[in-house]
C-alpha positions as CSV (number, residue, x, y, z in Angstrom):
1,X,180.0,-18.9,66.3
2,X,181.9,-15.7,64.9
3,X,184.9,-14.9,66.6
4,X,183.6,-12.3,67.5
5,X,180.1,-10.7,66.5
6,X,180.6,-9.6,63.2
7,X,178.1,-8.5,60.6
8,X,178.9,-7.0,57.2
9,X,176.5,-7.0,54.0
10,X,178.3,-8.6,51.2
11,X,177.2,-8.1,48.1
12,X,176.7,-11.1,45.7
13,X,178.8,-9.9,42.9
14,X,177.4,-12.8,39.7
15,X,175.6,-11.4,37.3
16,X,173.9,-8.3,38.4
17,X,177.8,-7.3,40.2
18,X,178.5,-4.9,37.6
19,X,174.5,-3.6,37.3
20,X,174.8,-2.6,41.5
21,X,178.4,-0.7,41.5
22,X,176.7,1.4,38.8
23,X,174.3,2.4,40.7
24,X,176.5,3.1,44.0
25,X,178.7,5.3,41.7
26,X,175.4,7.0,40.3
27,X,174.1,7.1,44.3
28,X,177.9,8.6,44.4
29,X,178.2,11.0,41.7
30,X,174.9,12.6,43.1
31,X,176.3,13.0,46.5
32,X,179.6,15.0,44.8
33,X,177.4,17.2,42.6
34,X,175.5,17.9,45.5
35,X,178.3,18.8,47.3
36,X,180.3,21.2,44.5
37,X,178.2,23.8,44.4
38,X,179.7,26.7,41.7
39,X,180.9,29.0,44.5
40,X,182.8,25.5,45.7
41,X,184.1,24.8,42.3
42,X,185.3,28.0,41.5
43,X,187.2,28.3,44.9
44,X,188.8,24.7,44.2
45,X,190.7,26.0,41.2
46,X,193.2,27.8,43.8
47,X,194.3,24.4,44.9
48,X,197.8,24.8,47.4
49,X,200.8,24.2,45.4
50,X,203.3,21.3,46.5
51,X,204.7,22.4,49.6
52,X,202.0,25.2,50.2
53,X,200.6,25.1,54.1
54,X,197.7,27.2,53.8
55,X,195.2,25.1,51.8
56,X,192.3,26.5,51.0
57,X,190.1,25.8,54.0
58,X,186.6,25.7,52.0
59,X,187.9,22.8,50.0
60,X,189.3,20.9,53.4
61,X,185.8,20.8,54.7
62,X,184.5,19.6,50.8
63,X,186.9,16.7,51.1
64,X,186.0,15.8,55.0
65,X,181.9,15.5,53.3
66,X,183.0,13.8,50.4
67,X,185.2,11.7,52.1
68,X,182.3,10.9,54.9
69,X,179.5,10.2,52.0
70,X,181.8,7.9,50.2
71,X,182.5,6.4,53.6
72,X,178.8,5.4,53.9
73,X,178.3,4.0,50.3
74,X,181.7,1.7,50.4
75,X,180.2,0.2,54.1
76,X,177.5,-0.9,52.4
77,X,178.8,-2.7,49.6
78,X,181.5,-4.0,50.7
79,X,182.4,-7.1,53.7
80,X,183.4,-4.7,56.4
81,X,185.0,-6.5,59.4
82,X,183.5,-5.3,62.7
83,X,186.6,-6.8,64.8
84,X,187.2,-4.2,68.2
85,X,190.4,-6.0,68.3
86,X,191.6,-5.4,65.4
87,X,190.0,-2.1,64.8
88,X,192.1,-0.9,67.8
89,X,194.6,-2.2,66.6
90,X,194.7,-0.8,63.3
91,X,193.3,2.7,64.4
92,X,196.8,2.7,67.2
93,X,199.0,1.8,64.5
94,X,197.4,4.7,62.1
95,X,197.4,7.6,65.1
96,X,200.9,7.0,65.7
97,X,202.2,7.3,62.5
98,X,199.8,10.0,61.7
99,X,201.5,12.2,64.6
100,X,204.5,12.4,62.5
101,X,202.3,13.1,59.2
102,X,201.8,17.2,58.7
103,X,197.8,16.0,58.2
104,X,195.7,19.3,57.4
105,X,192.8,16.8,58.4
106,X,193.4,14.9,61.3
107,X,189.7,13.3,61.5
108,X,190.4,10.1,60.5
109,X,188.0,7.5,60.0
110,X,189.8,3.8,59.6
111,X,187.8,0.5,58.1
112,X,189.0,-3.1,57.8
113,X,187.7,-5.2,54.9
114,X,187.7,-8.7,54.5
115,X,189.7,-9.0,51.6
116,X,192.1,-11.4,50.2
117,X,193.6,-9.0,48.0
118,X,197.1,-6.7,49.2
119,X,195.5,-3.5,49.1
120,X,195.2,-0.1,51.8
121,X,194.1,3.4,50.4
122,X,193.0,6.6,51.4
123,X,190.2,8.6,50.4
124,X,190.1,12.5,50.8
125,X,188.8,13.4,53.9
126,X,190.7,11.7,56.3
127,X,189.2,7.6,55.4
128,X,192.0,4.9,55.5
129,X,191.2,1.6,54.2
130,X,193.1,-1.8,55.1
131,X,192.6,-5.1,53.8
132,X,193.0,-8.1,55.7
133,X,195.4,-9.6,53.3
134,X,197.5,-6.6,54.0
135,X,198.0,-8.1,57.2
136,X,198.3,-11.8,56.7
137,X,201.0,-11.3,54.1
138,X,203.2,-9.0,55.8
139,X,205.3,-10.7,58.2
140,X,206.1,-8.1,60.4
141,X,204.3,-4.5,61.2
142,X,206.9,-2.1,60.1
143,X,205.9,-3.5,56.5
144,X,202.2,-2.6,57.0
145,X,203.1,0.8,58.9
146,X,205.3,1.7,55.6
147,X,202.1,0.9,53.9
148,X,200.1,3.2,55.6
149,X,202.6,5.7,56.3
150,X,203.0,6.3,52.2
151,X,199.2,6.6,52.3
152,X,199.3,8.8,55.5
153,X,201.6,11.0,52.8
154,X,199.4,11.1,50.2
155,X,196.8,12.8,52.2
156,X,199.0,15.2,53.8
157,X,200.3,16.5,50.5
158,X,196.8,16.7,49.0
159,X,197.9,14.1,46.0
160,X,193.9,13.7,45.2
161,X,193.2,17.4,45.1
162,X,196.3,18.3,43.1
163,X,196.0,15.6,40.6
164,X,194.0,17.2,37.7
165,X,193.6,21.0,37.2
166,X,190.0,20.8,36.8
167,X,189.2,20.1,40.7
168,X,185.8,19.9,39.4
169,X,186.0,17.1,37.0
170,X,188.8,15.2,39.3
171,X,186.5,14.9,42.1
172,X,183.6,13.8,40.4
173,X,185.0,11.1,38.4
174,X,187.9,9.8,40.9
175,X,185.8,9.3,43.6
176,X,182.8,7.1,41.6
177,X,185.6,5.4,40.2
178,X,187.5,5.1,43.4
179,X,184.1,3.4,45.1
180,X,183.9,1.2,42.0
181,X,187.2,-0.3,41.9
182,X,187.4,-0.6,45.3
183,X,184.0,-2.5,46.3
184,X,184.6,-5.0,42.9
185,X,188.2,-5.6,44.8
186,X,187.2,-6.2,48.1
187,X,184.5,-8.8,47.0
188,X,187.5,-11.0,45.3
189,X,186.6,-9.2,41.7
190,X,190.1,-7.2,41.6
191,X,190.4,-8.2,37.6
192,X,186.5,-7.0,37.2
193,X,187.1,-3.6,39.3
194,X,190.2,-2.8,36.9
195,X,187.6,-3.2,34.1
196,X,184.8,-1.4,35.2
197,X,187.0,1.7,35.8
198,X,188.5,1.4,32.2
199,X,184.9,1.0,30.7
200,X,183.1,3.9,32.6
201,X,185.4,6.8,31.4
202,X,188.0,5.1,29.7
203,X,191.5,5.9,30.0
204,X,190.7,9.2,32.0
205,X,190.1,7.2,34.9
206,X,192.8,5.1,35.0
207,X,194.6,7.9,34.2
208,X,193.3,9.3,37.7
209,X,193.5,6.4,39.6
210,X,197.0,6.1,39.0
211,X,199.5,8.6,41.1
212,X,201.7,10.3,39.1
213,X,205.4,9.2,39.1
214,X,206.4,12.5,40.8
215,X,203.3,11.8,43.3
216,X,204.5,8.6,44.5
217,X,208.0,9.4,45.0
218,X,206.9,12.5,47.3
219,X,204.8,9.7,48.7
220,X,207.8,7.7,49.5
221,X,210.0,10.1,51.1
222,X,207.4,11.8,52.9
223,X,206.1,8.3,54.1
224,X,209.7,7.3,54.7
225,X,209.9,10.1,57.0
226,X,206.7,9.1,59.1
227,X,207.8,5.9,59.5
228,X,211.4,6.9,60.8
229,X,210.2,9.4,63.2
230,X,207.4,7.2,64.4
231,X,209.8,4.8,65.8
232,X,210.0,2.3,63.1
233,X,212.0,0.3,61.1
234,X,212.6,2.2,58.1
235,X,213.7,-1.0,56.0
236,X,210.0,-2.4,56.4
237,X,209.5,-0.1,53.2
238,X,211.9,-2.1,50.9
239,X,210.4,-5.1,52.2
240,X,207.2,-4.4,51.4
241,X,208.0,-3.7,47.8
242,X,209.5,-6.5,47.9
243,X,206.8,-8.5,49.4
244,X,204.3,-6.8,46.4
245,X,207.1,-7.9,43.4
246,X,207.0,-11.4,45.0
247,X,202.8,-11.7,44.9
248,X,203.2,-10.4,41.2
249,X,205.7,-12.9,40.0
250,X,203.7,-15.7,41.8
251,X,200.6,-14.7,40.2
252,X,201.4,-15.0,36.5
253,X,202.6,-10.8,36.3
254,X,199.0,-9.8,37.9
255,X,200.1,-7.1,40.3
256,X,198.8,-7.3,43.8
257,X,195.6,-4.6,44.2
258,X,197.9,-2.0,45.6
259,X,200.0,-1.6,42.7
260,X,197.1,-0.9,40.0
261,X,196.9,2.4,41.7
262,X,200.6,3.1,43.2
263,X,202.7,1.6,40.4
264,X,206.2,0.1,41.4
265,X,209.0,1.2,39.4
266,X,212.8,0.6,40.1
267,X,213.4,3.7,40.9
268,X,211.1,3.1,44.0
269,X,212.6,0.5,45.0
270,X,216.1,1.6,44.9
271,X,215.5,4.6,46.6
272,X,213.9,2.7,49.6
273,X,216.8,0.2,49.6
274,X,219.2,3.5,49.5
275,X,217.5,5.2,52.5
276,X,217.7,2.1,54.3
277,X,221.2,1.5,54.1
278,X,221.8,5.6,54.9
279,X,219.6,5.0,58.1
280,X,221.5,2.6,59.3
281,X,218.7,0.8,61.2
282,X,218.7,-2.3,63.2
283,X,217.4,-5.4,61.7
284,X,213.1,-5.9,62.1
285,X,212.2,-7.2,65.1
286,X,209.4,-10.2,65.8
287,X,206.0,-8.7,67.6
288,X,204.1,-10.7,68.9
289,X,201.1,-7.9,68.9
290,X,201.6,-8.0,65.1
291,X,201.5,-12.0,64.8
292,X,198.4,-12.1,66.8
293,X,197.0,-9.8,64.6
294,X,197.8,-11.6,61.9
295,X,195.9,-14.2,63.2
296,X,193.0,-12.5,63.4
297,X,193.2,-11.3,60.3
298,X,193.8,-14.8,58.4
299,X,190.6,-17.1,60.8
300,X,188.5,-13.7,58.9
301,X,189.3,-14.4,55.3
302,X,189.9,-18.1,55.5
303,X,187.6,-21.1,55.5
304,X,187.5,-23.8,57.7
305,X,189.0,-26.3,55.6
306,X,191.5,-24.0,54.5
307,X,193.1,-22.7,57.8
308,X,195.5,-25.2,58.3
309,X,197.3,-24.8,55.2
310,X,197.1,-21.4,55.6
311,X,198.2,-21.0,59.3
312,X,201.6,-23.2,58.8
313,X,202.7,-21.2,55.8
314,X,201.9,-17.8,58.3
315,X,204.1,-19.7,61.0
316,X,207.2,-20.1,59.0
317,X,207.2,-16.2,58.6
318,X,207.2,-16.3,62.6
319,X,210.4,-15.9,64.5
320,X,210.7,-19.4,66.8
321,X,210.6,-17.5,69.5
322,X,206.9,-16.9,69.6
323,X,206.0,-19.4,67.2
324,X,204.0,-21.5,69.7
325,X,202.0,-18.6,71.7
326,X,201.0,-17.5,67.9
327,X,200.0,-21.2,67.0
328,X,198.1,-21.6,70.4
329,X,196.0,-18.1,69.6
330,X,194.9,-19.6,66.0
331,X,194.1,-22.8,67.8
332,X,191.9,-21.3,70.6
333,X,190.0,-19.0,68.2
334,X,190.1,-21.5,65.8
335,X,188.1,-24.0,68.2
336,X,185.6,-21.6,69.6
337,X,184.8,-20.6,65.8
338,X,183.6,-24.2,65.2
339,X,181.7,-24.0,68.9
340,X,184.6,-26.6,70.1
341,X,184.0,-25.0,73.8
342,X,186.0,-27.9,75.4
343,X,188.3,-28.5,73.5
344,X,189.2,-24.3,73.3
345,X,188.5,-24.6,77.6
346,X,191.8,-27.0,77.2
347,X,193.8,-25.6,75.1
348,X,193.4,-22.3,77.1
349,X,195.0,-23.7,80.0
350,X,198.4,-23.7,78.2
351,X,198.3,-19.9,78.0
352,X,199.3,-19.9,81.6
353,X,202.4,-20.8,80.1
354,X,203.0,-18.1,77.2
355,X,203.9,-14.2,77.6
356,X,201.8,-12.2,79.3
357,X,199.5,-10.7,76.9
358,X,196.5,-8.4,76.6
359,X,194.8,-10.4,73.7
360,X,195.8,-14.1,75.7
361,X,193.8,-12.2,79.0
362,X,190.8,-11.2,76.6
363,X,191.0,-14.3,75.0
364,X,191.0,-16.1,78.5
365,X,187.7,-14.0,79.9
366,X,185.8,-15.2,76.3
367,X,186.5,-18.8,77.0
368,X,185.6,-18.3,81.0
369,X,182.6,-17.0,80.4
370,X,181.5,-19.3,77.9
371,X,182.3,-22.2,80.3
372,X,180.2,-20.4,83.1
373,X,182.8,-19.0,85.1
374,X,181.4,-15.7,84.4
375,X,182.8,-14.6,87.6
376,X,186.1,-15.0,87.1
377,X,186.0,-13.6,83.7
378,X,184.5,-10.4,85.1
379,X,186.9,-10.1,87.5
380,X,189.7,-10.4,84.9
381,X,188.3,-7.6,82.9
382,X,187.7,-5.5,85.4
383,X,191.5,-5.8,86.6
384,X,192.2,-5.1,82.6
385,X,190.3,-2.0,82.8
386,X,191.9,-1.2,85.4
387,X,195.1,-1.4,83.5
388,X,194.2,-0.5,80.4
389,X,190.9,2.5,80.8
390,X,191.2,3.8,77.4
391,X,191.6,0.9,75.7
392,X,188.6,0.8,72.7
393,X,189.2,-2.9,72.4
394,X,188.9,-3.6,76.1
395,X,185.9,-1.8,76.6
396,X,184.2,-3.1,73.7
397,X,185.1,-7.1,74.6
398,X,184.1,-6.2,78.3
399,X,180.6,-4.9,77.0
400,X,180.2,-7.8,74.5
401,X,181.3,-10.4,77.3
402,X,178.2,-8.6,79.6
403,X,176.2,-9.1,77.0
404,X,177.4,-12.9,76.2
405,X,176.9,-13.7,80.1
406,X,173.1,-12.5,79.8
407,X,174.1,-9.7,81.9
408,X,171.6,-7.2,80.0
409,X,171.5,-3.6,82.0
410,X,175.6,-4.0,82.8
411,X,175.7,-4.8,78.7
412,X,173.8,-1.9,78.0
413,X,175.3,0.9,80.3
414,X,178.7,-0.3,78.6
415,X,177.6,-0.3,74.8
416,X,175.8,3.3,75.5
417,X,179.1,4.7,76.6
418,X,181.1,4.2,73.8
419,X,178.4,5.1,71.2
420,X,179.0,8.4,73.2
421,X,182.8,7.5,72.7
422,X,182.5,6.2,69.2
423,X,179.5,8.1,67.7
424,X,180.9,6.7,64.0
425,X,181.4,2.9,64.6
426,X,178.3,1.1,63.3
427,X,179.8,-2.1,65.0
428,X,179.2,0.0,68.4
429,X,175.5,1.1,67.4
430,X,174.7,-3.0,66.3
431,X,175.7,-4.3,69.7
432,X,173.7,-1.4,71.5
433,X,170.6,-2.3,69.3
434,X,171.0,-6.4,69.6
435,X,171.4,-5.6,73.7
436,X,168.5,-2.7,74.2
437,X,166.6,-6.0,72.3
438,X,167.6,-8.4,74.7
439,X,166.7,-6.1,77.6
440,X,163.2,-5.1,75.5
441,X,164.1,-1.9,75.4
442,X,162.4,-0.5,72.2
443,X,163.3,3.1,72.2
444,X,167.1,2.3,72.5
445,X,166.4,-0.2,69.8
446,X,165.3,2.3,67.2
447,X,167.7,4.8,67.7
448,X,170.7,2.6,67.9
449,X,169.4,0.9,64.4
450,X,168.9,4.5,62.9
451,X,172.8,5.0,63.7
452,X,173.5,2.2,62.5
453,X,171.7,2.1,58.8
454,X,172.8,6.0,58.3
455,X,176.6,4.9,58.6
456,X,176.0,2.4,56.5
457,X,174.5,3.5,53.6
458,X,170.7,3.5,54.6
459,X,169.8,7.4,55.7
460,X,165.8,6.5,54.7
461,X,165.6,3.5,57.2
462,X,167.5,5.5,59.7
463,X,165.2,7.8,59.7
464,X,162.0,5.4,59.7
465,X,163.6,4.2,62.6
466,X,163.4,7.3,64.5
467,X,160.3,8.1,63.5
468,X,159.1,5.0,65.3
469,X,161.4,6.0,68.6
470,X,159.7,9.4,68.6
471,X,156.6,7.5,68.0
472,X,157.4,5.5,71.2
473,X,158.6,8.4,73.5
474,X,155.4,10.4,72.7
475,X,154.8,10.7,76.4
476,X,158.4,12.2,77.6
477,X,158.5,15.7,75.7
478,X,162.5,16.1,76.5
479,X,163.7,12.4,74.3
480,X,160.6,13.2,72.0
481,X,162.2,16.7,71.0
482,X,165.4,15.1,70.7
483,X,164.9,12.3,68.5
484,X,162.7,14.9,66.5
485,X,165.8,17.3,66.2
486,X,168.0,14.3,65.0
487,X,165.5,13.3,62.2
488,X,165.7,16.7,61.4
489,X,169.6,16.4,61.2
490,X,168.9,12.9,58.9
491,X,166.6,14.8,56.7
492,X,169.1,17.8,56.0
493,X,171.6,15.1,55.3
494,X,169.6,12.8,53.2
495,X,168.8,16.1,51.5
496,X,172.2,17.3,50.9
497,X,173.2,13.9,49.8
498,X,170.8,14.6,47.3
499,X,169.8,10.9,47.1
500,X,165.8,12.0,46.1
């Protein structure tokens, strides 16, 4: 049993790997062309200078589409992790830091990726990537927020748009090279993804790829800025540096993922080191938020057999303080991952004893309800909600623990909300789709599937789907019209996409 119900399509990269990013990128390069039209490109070559804040707003809205198309390609190709937890998590983290960051687009779309590779990007258009060995090596979250804050800083100076003068050429070959080198990464082929780059346009793309020196150290101070006035600890910048020099040394010189696109230079270094000595800050502190997280994060990417190992070296990063709530969380999981029920039932018992968390109360319901004291789960959650109403991950573990009780119609009045709530989270349209089939509901069925195979890369089974949901609803004229006006919608985006 998952730890909680995931689903991601991994690609098998052996040998036809190389053969299927080719043909993403093609899929890619037609969605760009499609999207550049001349009037487009001409306007693109009045890019904002550094510093400028009146970008041009045609080529804002260009980016958002390109950033949204390449959005749908990299979900299906690469091992997305549908986690609420950590989504929330993650999508928290990012919002706070990004109210500090002078964003021109503040429609951000975050994904989590089953990595084991140190790697976060962004993608023009507001799409922030993390991988989960991001999280598992850091040891505390100011390192992971100076992460995202220099990417946060990248988008808000416009790095990709001001990288080449040719915005024409930039966009079209950074952004199929971008997709490339990042789905080969996140399916463990880092070495492979550096090659396919080098070999589709040669030293051009890596060329692009790479930030600029002048880039990256606007990057830094701009980040470093974020991550002061955000509230944290501005030192988690030099550590993470340090953390990245560390995993190069270790592995025989091969720099981590993040560094093959932001290369580290002393310079860098120093001047994070130098800014954290100026700030004067206090020394990082242990969160136990964070740890948890990091938890998560490592049960995702690591097998079985592996976890023990791999869960005492994450501990000795751990302050002693909450060594043994963190240890207890892996175990728990750990158990109801291999279907231990009892053995999780007892070992939940103990958290009576720990801080008083939000993930050890969640935690608790999943274990309650799985022993049949669905009662007393529901009544924690309900007090949670309570507590907590705008809580994403709440909502989402309240809707999935209806749906794991066999409580269908509660199940499905929770997972139709937040589709309404998150109308771009294919995790959200899965559940609603797996639930509506539960209940044999086959118009919600169809519809929740179409959402879910457009975000993800599929437009032409979404829109089969509908058409057997308008099919279905041939006798109510008000949901027939609608559905028929969304195909429409599908159809002018397939269109656009140029995927024909």
């Amino acid at each position: 049993m998952p730890l909680l119900s995931t689903s991601s399509r991994i690609i098998s990269f052996g040998q036809y790997g190389l053969k299927f990013v080719r043909t993403a990128t093609t899929a890619l390069l037609l969605v760009i062309s499609s999207l550049l039209t001349p009037s487009v490109i001409a306007d693109t070559d009045k890019l904002p200078s550094i510093g400028s804040d009146q970008p041009d707003r045609l080529t804002m809205h260009q980016e958002y589409r390109l950033g949204r198309a390449w959005l749908r390609q990299y979900r299906a190709a690469s091992p997305v992790i549908y986690d609420p937890i950590m989504q929330n998590y993650l999508e928290t983290l990012v919002n706070k830091l990004a109210v500090e960051a002078e964003l021109y687009e503040r429609r951000l779309n975050l994904i989590a990726i089953n990595a084991k590779t140190i790697n976060a990007f962004a993608v023009p258009g507001g799409v922030i990537g993390v991988h989960s060995a991001l999280l598992l090596k850091a040891k505390d979250e100011d390192m992971v927020a100076s992460v995202l804050a220099h990417e946060l800083a990248h988008l808000s100076q416009r790095h990709y748009a001001r990288r080449k003068d040719n915005a024409e050429g930039q966009q079209l070959s950074l952004l199929t090279a971008m997709l490339t080198g990042l789905v080969l990464s996140a399916n463990g082929h880092s070495q492979a993804g550096v090659a396919a780059i080098a070999s589709s346009q040669a030293a051009a793309i890596q060329s692009q790829l790479q930030f600029s020196r002048l880039h990256e150290q606007e990057a830094d101070a701009v980040g470093f800025r974020v991550l002061k006035d955000a509230g944290f600890d501005s030192s988690g910048m030099a550590r993470m540096f340090e953390l990245l020099q560390a995993e190069a040394r270790t592995n025989g010189g091969s720099a981590p993922e993040f560094l093959l696109t932001h290369p580290l230079t002393q310079s860098r270094i120093a001047f994070a080191k130098e800014r954290e000595i100026k700030d004067g800050t206090e020394a990082f502190y242990s969160n136990l938020e964070f740890q948890l997280i990091r938890v998560r994060a490592m049960l995702q990417q690591t097998p079985i057999k592996e976890r023990p190992v791999v869960l005492t070296a994450l501990l000795k990063s751990v302050s002693d303080s909450i060594k043994e709530p963190v240890k207890l969380y892996a175990d728990i999981l750990s158990a109801l991952d291999q279907d231990k029920t009892q053995k999780a039932r007892e070992l939940t018992e103990q958290l009576a004893l720990q801080p008083d968390h939000l993930y050890f109360r969640l935690l608790t319901a999943r274990v309650l309800v799985m022993t049949g004291q669905s009662d007393q789960a529901f009544s924690l959650l309900k007090t949670q909600l309570k507590e907590t109403p705008d809580n994403m991950a709440v909502k989402a573990f309240t809707a999935q623990t209806y749906l794991n009780a066999g409580q269908t119609p509660q199940a499905m009045e929770a997972f139709k909300k937040l589709s309404r709530e998150r109308p771009e989270d294919p995790w959200v349209w899965q559940q609603l789709a797996k639930t509506a089939a539960d209940g044999k509901d086959l118009l919600t069925v169809y519809k929740a599937n179409a959402e879910y195979h457009q975000l993800t890369g599929d437009i032409p089974q979404g829109i089969k789907e509908l058409k057997l949901a308008r099919e279905y609803a041939s006798n109510d004229p008000i949901e027939f019209a609608r559905i028929d006006h969304r195909i429409k919608d599908l159809e002018k985006l397939f269109k656009e996409l140029n995927f024909q």
